[in-house]
C-alpha positions as CSV (number, residue, x, y, z in Angstrom):
1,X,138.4,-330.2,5.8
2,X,134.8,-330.6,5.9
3,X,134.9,-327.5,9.0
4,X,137.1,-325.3,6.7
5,X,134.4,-326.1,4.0
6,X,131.5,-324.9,5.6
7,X,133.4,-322.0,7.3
8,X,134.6,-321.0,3.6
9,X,130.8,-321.5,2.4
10,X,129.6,-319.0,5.1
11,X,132.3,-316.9,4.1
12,X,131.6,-317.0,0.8
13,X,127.7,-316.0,1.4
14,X,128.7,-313.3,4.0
15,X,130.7,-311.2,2.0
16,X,128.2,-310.6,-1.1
17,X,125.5,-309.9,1.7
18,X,127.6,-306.8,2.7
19,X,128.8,-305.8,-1.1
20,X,124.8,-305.9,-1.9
21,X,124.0,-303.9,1.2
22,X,126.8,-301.3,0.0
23,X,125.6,-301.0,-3.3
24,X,121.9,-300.5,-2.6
25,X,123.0,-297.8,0.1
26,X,125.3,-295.7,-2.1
27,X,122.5,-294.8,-4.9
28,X,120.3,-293.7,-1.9
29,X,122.9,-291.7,-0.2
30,X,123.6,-290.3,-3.8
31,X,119.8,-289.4,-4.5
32,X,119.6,-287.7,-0.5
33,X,122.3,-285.5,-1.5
34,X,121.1,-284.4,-5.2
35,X,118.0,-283.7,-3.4
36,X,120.0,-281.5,-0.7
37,X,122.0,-279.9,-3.6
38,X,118.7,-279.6,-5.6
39,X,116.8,-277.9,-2.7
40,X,120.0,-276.0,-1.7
41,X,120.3,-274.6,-5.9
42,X,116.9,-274.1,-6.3
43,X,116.6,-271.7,-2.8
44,X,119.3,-270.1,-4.3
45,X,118.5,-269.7,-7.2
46,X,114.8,-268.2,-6.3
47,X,116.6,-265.9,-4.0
48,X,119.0,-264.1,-6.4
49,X,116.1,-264.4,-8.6
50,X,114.2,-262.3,-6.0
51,X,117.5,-259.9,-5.3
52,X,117.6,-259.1,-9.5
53,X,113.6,-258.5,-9.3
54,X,113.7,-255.8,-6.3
55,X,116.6,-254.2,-8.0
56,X,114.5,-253.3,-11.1
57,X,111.4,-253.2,-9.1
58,X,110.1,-249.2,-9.6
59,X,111.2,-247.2,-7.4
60,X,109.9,-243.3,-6.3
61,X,112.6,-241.0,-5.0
62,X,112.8,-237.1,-4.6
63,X,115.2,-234.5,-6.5
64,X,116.1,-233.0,-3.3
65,X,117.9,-235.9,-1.8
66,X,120.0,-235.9,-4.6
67,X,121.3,-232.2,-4.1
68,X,118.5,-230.3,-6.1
69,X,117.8,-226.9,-3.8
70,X,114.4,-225.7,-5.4
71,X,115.6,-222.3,-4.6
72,X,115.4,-220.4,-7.8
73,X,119.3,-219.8,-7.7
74,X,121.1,-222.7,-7.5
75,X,122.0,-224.5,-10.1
76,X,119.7,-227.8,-10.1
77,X,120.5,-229.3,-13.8
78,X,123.4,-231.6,-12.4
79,X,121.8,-232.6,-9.5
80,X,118.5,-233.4,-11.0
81,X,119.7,-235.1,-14.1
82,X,121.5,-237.3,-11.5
83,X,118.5,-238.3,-10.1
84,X,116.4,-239.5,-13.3
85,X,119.6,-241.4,-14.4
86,X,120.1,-242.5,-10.5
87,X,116.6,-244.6,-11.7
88,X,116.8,-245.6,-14.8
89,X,117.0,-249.0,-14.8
90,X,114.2,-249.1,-12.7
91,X,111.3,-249.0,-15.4
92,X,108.1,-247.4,-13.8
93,X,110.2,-245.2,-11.4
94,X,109.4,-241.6,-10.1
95,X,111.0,-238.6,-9.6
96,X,109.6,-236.1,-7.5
97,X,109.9,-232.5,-7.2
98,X,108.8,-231.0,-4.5
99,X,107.8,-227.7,-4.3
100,X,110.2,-225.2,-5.5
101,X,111.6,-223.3,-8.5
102,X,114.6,-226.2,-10.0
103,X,116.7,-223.8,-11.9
104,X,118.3,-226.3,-15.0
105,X,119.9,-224.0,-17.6
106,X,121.4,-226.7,-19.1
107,X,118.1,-228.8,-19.6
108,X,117.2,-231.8,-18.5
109,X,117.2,-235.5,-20.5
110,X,114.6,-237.5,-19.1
111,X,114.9,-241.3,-20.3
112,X,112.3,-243.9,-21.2
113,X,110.3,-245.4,-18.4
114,X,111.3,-243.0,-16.1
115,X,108.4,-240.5,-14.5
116,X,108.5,-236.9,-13.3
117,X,106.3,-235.3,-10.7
118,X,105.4,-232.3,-9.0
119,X,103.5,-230.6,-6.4
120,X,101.5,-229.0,-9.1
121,X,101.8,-226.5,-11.9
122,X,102.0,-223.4,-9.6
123,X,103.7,-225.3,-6.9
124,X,106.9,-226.8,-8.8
125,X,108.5,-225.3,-11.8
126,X,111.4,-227.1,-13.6
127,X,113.2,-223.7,-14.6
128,X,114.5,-225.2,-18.1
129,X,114.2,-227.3,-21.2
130,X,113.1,-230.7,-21.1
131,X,114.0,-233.6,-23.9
132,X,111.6,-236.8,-23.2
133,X,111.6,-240.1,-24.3
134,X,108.8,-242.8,-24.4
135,X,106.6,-244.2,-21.9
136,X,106.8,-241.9,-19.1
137,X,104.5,-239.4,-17.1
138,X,105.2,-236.0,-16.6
139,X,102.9,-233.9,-14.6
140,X,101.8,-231.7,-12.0
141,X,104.7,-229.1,-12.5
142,X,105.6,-226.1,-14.6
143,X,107.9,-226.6,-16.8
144,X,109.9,-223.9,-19.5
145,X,112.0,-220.7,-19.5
146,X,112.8,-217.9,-21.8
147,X,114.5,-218.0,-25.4
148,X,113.9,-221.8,-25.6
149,X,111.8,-224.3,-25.9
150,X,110.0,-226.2,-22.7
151,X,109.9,-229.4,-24.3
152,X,111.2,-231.2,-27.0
153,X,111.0,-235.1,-27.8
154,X,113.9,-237.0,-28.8
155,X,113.9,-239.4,-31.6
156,X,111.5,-242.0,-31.7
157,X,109.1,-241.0,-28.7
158,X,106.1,-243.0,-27.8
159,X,103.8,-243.6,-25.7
160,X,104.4,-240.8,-23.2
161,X,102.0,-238.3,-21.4
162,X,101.9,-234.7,-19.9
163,X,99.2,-234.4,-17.6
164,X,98.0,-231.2,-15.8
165,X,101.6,-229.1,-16.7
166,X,101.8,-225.7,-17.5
167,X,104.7,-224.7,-20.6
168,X,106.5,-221.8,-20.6
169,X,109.1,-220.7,-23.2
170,X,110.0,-219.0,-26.7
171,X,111.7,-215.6,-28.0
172,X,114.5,-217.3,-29.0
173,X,115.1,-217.6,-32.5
174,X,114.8,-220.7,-35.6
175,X,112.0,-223.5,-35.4
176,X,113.3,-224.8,-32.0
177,X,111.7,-221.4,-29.9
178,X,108.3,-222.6,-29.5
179,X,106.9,-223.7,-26.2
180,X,106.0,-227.2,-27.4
181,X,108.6,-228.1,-30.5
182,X,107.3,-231.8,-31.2
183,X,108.3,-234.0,-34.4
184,X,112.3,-232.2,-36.1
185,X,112.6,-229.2,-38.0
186,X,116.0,-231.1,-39.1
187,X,117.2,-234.7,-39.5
188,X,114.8,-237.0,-38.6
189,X,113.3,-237.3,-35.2
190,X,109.6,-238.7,-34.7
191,X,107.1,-239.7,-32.6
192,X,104.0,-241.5,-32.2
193,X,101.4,-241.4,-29.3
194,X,102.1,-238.2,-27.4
195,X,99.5,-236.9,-24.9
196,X,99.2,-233.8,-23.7
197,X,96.3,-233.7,-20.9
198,X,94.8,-230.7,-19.8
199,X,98.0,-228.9,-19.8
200,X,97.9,-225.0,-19.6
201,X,100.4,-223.2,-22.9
202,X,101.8,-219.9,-22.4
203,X,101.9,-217.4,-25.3
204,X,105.3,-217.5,-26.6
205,X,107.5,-215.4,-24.8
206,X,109.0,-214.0,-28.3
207,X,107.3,-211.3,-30.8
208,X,107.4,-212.2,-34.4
209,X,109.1,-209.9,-36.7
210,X,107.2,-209.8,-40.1
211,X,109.4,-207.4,-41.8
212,X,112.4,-209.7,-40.7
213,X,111.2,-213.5,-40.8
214,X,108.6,-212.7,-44.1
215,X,106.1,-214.2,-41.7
216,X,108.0,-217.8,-41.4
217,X,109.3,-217.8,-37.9
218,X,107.7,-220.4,-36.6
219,X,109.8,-220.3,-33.5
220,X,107.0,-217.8,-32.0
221,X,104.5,-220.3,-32.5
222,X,102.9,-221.6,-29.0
223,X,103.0,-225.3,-30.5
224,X,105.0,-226.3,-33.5
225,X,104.5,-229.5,-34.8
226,X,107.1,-230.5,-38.0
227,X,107.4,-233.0,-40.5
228,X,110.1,-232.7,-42.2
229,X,111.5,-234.7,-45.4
230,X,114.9,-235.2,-44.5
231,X,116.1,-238.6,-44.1
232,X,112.9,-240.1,-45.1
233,X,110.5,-237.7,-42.5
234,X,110.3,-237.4,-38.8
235,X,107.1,-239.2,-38.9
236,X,104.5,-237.8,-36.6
237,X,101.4,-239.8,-35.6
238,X,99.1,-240.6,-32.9
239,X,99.3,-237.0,-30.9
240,X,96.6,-235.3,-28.8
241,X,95.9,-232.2,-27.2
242,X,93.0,-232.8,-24.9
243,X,91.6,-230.3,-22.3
244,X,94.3,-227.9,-22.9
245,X,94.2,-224.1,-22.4
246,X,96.6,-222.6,-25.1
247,X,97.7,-219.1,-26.0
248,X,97.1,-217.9,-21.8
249,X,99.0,-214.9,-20.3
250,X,102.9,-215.3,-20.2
251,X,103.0,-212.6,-17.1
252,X,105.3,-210.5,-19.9
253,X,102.8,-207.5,-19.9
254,X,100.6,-205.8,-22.8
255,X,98.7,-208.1,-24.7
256,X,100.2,-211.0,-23.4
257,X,97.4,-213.9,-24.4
258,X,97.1,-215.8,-27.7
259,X,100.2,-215.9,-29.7
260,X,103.3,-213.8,-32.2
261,X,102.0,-216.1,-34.5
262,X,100.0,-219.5,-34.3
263,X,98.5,-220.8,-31.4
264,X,99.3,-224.2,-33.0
265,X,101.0,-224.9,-36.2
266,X,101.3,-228.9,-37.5
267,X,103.5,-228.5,-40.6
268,X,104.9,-230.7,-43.8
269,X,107.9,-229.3,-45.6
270,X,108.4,-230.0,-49.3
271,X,110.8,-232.4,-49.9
272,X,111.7,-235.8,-52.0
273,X,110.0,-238.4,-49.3
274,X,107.6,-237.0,-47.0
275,X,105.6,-239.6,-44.2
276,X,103.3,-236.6,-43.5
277,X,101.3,-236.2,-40.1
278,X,98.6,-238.6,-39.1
279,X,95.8,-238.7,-36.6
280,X,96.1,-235.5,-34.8
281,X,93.5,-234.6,-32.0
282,X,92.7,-231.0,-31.2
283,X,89.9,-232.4,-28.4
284,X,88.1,-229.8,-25.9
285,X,90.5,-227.3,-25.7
286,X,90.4,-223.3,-25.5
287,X,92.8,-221.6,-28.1
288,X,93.3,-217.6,-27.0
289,X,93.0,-215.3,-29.8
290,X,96.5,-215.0,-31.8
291,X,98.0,-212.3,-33.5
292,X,98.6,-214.9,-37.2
293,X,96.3,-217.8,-36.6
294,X,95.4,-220.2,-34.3
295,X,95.7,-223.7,-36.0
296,X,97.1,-224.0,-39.3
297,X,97.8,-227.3,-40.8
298,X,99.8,-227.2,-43.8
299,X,101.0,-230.1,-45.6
300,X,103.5,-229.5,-48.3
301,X,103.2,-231.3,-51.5
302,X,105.9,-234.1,-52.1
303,X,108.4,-234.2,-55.0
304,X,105.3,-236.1,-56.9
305,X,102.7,-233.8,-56.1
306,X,101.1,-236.1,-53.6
307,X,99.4,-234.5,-50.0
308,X,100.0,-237.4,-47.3
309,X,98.5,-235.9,-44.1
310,X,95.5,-236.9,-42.0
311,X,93.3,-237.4,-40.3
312,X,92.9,-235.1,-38.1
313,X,90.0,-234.2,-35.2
314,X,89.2,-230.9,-34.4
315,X,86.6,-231.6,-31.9
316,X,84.3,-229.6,-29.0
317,X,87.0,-226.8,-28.8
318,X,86.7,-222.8,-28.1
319,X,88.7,-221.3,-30.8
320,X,88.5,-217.5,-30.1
321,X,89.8,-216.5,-33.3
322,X,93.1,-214.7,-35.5
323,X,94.1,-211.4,-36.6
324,X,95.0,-209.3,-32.9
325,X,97.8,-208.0,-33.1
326,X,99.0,-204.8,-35.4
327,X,100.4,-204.3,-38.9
328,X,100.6,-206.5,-41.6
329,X,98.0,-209.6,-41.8
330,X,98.1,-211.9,-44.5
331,X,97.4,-215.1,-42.6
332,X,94.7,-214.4,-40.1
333,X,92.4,-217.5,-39.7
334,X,91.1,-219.6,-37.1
335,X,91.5,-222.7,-38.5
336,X,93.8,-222.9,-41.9
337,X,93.7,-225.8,-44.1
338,X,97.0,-226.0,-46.3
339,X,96.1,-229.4,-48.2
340,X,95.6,-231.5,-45.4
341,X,93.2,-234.8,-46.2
342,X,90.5,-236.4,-43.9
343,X,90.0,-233.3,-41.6
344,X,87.3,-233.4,-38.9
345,X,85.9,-230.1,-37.4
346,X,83.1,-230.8,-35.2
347,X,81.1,-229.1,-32.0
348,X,83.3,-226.3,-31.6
349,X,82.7,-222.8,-30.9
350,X,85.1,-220.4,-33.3
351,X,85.0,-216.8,-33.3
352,X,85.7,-214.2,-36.0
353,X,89.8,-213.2,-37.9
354,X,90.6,-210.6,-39.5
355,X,90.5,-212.9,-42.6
356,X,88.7,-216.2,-43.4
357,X,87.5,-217.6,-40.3
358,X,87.3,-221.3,-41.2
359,X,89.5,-222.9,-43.9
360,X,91.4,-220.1,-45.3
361,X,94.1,-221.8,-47.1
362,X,97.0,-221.0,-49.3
363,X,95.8,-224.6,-50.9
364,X,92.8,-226.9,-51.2
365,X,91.7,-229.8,-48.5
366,X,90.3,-232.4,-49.4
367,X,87.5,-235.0,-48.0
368,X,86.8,-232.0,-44.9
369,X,83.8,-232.8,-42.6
370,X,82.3,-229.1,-40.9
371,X,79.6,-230.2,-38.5
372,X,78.0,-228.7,-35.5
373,X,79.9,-226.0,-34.9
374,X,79.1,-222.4,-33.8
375,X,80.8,-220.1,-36.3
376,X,80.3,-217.0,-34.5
377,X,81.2,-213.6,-35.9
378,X,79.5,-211.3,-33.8
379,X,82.0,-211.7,-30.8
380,X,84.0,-208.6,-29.3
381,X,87.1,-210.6,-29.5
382,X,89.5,-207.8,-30.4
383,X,90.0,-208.8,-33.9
384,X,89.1,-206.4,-36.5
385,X,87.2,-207.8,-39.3
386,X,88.1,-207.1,-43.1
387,X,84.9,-208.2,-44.8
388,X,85.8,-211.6,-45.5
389,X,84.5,-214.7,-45.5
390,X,83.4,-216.7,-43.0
391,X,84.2,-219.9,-44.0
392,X,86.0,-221.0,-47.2
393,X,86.0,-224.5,-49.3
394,X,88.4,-224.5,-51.6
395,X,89.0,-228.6,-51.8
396,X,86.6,-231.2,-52.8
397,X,84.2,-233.9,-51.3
398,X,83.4,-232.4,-48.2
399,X,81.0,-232.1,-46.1
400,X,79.7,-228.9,-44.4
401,X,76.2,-229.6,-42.3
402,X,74.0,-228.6,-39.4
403,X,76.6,-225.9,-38.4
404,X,75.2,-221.7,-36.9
405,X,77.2,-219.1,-38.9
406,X,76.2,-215.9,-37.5
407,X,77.9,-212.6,-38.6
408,X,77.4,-208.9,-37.5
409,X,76.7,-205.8,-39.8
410,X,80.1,-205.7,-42.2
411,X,81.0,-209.3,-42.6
412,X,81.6,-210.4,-46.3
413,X,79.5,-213.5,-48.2
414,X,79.0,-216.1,-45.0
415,X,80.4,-219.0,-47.4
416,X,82.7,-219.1,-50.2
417,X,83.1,-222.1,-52.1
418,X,86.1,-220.9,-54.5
419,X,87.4,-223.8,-57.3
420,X,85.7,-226.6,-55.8
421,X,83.4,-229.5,-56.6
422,X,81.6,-232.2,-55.3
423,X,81.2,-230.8,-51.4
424,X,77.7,-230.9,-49.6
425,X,76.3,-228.2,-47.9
426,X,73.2,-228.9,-46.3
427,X,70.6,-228.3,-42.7
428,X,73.0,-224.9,-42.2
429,X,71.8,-222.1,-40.7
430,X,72.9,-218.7,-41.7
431,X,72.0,-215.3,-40.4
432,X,73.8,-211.4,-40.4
433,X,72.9,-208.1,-38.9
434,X,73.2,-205.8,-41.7
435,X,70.9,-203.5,-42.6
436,X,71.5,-202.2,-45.9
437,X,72.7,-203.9,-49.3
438,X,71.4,-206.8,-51.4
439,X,73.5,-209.7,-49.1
440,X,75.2,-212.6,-50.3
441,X,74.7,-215.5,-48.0
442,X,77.2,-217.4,-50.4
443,X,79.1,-217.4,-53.0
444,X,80.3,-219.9,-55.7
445,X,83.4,-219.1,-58.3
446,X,84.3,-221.3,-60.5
447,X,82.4,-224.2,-58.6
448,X,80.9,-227.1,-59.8
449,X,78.9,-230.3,-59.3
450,X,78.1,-229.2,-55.7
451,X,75.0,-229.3,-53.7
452,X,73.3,-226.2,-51.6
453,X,70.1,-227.8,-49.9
454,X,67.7,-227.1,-46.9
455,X,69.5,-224.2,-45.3
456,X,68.5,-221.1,-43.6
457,X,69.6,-217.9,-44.4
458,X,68.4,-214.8,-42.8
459,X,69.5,-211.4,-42.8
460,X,68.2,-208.0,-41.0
461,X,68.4,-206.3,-44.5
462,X,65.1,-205.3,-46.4
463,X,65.8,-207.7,-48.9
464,X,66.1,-211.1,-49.3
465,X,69.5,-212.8,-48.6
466,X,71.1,-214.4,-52.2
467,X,73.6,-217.1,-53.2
468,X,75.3,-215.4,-56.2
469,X,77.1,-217.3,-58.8
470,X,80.4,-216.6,-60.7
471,X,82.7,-217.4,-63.5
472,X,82.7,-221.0,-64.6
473,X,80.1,-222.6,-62.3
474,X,78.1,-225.3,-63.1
475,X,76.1,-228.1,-62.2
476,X,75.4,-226.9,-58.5
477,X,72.3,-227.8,-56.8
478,X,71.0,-225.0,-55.2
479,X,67.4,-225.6,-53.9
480,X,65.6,-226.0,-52.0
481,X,66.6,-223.7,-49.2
482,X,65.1,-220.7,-47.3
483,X,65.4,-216.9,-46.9
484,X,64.7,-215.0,-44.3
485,X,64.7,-210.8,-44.6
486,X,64.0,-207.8,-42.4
């Protein structure tokens, strides 16, 4: 009994020994494997992590191996479009066309985030129109072709850039024949920061036909900008024209530089809800000589009576004037304010229209700043001059200063401040060639409350230059100043 006891004892202590060696090893064997399983998930987890990345990852691929030809024949719209859409998912991605003509008649979509580029503007020419999106590049390539537009944004474009491409288009007919067509002539289809950087614009392919459109076809414009009212307005804001060359020759023949009509038109329609156009930059840029004008910025009143638009910059460009063509002008100006708010023209060089130079306007503008600018009427620039003025205030509260008007022997009154008040004109200098007369220098009608201080005027007349006054003026400040004769 007593063996059995103690071998039952030993028993008895043996067996929990091994059940409390189990059952510490099976939580470590259970932690070794999470930690295999964890490693194991976690690899591949990082990996198809990695895979996902590298398939959005930008990528740059080429037109050609996608069936485009570049031959000038061949139909590249299909096989081209395939290729932007081929990367699409790829933000960052580029599309490259190599040198060749890529003949699209069917135009081209080219979605957001997706770049296109070329082997330069005289190297690679999409043959067609282009619709573009936001945040992409375009550059290095010519783009356009007859009776249409070369580019046209689709709705709600931002934050996309053209940089060293040349445009080609118009002739067709309605608002969508200009080269550029940016913001919607109908519906509503906006967009905000838009860059176009030292980009080269043809003269519109089309002529305008005054006795047919009265004047409106803005589809010979080079650039047409709209706002228009529908739906609320295809808000336009943030866009920039820097270091462009607008208006050059279109290779069509005859006088083939400037423009039918405007080298750049940014318009408002009329309409129950208007946004209006906002910070527009016109920035070191040469604007050929057009046949109508070349810029007009015309804000249409809303249903209230309110002007909306501005600012805008009009800054260190050569605008070489309005007024070349034949027949009928009634709008030939340089620069035409149509209501337009917060205007900026400053350190450019404008030459002589058949009209107004500077500010001619169906309407007032209000709040204008002129300063620094070489207002040069003297020019040969094939525009034949009709005795008007040279620049025209017809708004309030601006500012006209430190600018060189200079006119030649049968230029009208230098500056005409028409129905105005409250502007500053001041540290000017003024000067003409002619010869004979009594000149006036200036001339207020129906002005008031306006100050005329510390500027030069000089003519090459035997008489002293004059500021003449008319109708219900009043109030103006008009000394000192100084003038020069002979």
């Amino acid at each position: 009994m007593g063996t059995r006891t103690s071998l039952n004892v030993v028993r008895h202590r043996v067996r929990p020994h091994h059940h409390v060696r189990a059952y510490r090893l099976a939580p470590m064997l259970a932690a070794t494997i999470a930690v295999v399983v964890t490693v194991t998930c976690v690899a591949a987890y990082r990996a198809a992590t990695a895979t996902a990345a590298a398939s959005k990852a930008p990528i740059v691929v080429t037109a050609k191996n996608y069936g485009a030809r570049g031959d000038g024949h061949h139909n590249d719209s299909q096989a081209l479009q395939h290729a932007i859409n081929a990367v699409a998912g790829r933000p960052g991605s580029t599309v490259l066309l190599p040198k060749g003509i890529y003949y699209c008649p069917a135009g081209i979509r080219l979605h957001s985030h997706v770049n296109l580029k070329g082997d330069g503007m005289a190297a690679s020419w999409l043959e067609g129109h282009l619709d573009f999106a936001s945040h992409s590049v375009v550059s290095k390539l010519k783009i356009g072709a007859a009776r249409v537009s070369a580019v046209q944004n689709l709705r709600g474009a931002s934050h996309t850039t053209f940089v060293n491409v040349r445009f080609r288009g118009g002739g067709g007919h309605g608002y969508g024949a200009a080269v550029l067509t940016l913001g919607s002539s109908s519906g509503s289809r906006g967009l905000n920061h838009v860059t176009f950087s030292h980009c080269v614009v043809e003269r519109n392919l089309g002529t305008e036909n005054w006795s047919v459109n009265g004047g409106s076809g803005r589809g010979y414009n080079d650039i047409s900008v709209y706002e228009n009212p529908a739906a609320g307005g295809s808000q336009v804001s943030d866009l920039k024209f820097v270091g462009c060359h607008v208006g050059v020759s279109n290779g069509a023949g005859g006088h083939d530089t400037g423009s039918p009509r405007a080298d750049i038109e940014v318009w408002t329609g009329t309409g129950r809800v208007v946004q209006a156009f906002h910070r527009i930059t016109l920035s070191d840029s040469v604007f050929e000589a057009s046949d109508r004008f070349c810029i007009d910025l015309s804000d249409r009143a809303t249903a209230s009576g309110k002007h909306l638009a501005g600012p805008v910059l009009i800054q260190g460009n050569l605008i070489k004037g309005a007024g070349y063509g034949t027949g009928k002008h009634p709008w030939s100006y340089s620069i035409c304010l149509e209501h337009p708010r917060d205007v900026t023209i400053r350190g450019n060089t404008i030459y002589a229209s058949a009209n107004t130079t500077v500010c001619g306007s169906a309407g007032s503008a209000s709040h204008t700043v002129i300063v620094h600018n070489t207002i040069d009427l003297s020019v040969a620039n094939g525009v034949h001059q009709t005795g008007d003025e040279a620049v025209t205030l017809k708004g309030r509260n601006s500012v006209f200063s430190h600018n060189v008007v200079k006119a030649g022997v049968d230029s009208g009154p230098l500056l005409y401040l028409k129905q105005t008040s409250r502007n500053h004109v001041t540290n000017n200098r003024f000067s003409d060639a002619r010869t004979s007369g009594n000149p006036a220098m200036v001339l207020l009608r129906d002005a008031s409350h306006n100050v005329l201080t510390h500027n030069l005027f000089s003519t090459a007349a035997g008489v002293s230059p004059r500021i003449l006054v008319q109708g219900a003026s009043a109030a103006n400040t008009l000394r000192p100043n100084t003038f020069r004769h002979g």
